[in-house]
C-alpha positions as CSV (number, residue, x, y, z in Angstrom):
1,X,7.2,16.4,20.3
2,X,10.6,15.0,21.2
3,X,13.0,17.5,23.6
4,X,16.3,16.9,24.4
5,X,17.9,19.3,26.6
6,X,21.6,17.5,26.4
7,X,23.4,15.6,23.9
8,X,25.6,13.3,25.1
9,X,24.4,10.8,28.6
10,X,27.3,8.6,28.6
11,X,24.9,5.5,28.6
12,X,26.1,4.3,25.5
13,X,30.1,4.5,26.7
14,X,30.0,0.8,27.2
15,X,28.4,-0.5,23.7
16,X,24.6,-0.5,24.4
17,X,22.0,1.8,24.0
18,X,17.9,2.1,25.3
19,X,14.9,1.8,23.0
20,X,11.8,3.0,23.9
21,X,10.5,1.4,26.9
22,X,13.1,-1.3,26.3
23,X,15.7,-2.6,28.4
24,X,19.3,-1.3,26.9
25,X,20.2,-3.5,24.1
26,X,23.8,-3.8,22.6
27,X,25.1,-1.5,19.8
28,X,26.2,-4.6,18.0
29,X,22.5,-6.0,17.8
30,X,20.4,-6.0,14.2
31,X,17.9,-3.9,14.9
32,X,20.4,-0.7,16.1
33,X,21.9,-1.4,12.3
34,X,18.5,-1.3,10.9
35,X,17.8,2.1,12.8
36,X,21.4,3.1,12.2
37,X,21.2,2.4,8.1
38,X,18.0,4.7,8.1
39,X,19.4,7.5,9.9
40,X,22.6,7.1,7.0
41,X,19.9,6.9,4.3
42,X,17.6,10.3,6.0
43,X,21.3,11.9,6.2
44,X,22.2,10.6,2.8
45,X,18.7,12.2,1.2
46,X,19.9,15.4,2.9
47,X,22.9,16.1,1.1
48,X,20.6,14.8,-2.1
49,X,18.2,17.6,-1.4
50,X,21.2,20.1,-0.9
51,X,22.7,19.0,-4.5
52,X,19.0,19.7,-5.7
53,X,19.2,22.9,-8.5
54,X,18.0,25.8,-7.0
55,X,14.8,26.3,-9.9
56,X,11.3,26.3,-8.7
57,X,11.2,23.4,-11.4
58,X,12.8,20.9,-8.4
59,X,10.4,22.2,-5.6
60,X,8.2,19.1,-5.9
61,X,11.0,17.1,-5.1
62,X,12.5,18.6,-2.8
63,X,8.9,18.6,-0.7
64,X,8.8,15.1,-1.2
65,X,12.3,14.3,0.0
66,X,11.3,16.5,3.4
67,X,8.4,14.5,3.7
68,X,10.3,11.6,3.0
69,X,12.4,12.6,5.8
70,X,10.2,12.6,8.1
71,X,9.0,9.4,7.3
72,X,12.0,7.5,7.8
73,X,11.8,9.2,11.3
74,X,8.6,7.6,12.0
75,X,10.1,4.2,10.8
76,X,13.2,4.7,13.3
77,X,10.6,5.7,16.2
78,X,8.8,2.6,15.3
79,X,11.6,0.3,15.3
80,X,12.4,2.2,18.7
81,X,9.2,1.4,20.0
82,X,9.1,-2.6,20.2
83,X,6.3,-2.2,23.4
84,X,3.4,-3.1,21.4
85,X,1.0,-1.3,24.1
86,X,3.3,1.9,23.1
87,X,2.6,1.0,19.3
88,X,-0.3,3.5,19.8
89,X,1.4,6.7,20.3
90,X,4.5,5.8,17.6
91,X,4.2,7.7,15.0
92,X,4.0,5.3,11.9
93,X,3.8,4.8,8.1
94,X,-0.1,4.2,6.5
95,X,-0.7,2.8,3.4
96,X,-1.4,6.2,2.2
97,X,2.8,7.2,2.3
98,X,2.8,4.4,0.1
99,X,0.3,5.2,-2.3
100,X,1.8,8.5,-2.7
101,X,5.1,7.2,-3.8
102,X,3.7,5.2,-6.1
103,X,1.6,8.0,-7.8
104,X,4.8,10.5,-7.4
105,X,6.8,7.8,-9.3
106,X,3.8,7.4,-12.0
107,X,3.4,11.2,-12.3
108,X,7.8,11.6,-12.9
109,X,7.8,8.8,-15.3
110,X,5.5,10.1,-17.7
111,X,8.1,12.7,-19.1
112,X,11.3,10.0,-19.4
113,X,11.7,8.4,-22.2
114,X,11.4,4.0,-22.2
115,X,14.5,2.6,-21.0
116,X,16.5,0.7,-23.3
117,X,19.4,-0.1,-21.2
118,X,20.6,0.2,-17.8
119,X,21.5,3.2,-16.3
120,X,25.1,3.5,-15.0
121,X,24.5,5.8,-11.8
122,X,25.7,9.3,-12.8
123,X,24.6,12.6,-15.0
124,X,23.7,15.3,-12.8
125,X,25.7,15.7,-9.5
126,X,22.2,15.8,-7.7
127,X,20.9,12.9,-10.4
128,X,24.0,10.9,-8.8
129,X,23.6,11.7,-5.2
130,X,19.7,10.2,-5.4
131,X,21.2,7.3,-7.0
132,X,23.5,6.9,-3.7
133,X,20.7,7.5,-1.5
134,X,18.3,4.9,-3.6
135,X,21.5,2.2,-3.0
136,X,21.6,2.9,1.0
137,X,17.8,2.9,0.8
138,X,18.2,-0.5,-1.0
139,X,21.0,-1.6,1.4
140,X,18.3,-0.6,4.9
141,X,15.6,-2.8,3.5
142,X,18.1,-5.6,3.5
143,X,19.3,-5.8,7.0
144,X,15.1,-4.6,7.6
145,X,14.3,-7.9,6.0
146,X,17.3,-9.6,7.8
147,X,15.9,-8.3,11.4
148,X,12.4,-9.3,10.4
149,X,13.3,-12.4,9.8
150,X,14.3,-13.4,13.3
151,X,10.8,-11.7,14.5
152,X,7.3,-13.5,14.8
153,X,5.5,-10.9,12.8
154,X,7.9,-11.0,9.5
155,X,6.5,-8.2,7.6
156,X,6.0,-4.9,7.6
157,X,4.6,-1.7,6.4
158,X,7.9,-0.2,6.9
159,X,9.8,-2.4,4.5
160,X,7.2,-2.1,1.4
161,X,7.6,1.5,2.5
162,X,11.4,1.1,2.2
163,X,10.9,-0.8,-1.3
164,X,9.0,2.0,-2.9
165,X,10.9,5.0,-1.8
166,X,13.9,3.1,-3.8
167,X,11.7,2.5,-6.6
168,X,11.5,6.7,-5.8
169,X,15.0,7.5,-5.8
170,X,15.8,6.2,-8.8
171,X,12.9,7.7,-11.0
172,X,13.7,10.6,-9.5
173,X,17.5,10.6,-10.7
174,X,16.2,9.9,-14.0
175,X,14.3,13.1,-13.8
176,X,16.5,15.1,-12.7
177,X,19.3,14.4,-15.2
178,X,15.9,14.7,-18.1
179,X,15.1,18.5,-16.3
180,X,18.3,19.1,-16.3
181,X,19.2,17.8,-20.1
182,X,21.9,16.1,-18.9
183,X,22.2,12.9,-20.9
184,X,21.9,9.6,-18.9
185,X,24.9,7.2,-18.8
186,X,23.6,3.7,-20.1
187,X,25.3,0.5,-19.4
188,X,26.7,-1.0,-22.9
189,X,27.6,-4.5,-22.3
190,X,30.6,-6.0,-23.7
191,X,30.0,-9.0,-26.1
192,X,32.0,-12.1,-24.9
């Protein structure tokens, strides 16, 4: 368990901060905007949760999100935690977290209705906040994939992990705007 008995150390006055085990490295670097996008996107799924209805029929979602949560917490510590002999103790995403995204997305989509369009991001206010967080979850797996890209190992759990949960968001705003019969906005092309 992490405890921090003050908030502010004045180590990061001059535009770099520490990693775990790490040397400090500067705030301008790619992987602080990785760790930085997924603290926006934990923060972002906050606020989503908060716009949540407060009917018992939203529970399951909001548990998910919380887990959710904490699982872009464990991403952050890992990316934190480039010591590979400190890899051990890092709390990290299995396979599993995966596999139950995928089945939670299954499971949701099995009361929409096809798609026959696109969907322009809107409906429900909470419908439209996942549909932020699914475009800052989109917008961490980039710069992820960027930052991986100038590493020797270039993959990752994390990043699948990342995919997914946008794959997530946006089934999830789906049903949200279907529990709450609020009629999805869908794109309608104009002819040229």
């Amino acid at each position: 368990m992490v405890k921090l008995t003050k908030l502010y150390t004045k180590t990061g006055d001059t535009g770099t901060t520490g990693l775990a085990g790490q040397a400090r490295v500067k705030k301008t670097d790619l992987i602080i905007e990785v760790i930085g996008c997924l603290d926006e996107l934990n923060a972002q799924l906050g606020f989503s949760m908060a716009s949540l209805p407060t009917m018992a029929e939203f529970s399951s979602i909001r548990t998910m999100s919380t887990i959710i949560q904490h699982h872009l917490f464990n991403i952050g510590a890992d990316l934190c935690t480039l010591d590979l002999s400190k890899k051990s103790v890092t709390p990290c995403i299995k396979s599993k977290d995966i596999t139950v995204l995928e089945e939670t997305i299954d499971q949701l989509n099995l009361e929409l209705k096809p798609l026959k369009s696109f969907i322009l991001p809107g409906g429900h206010m909470a419908a439209a906040a996942f549909h932020v967080t699914r475009t800052v979850c989109r917008r961490c797996e980039r710069y992820y994939w960027q930052w991986l890209a100038t590493q020797a190992q270039q993959t990752s759990i994390n990043v699948t992990y990342l995919n997914r949960l946008s794959d997530w968001l946006f089934i999830s705003s789906r049903w949200i705007n279907h529990q709450t019969q609020t009629e999805e906005p869908l794109w309608q092309p104009n002819n040229c």
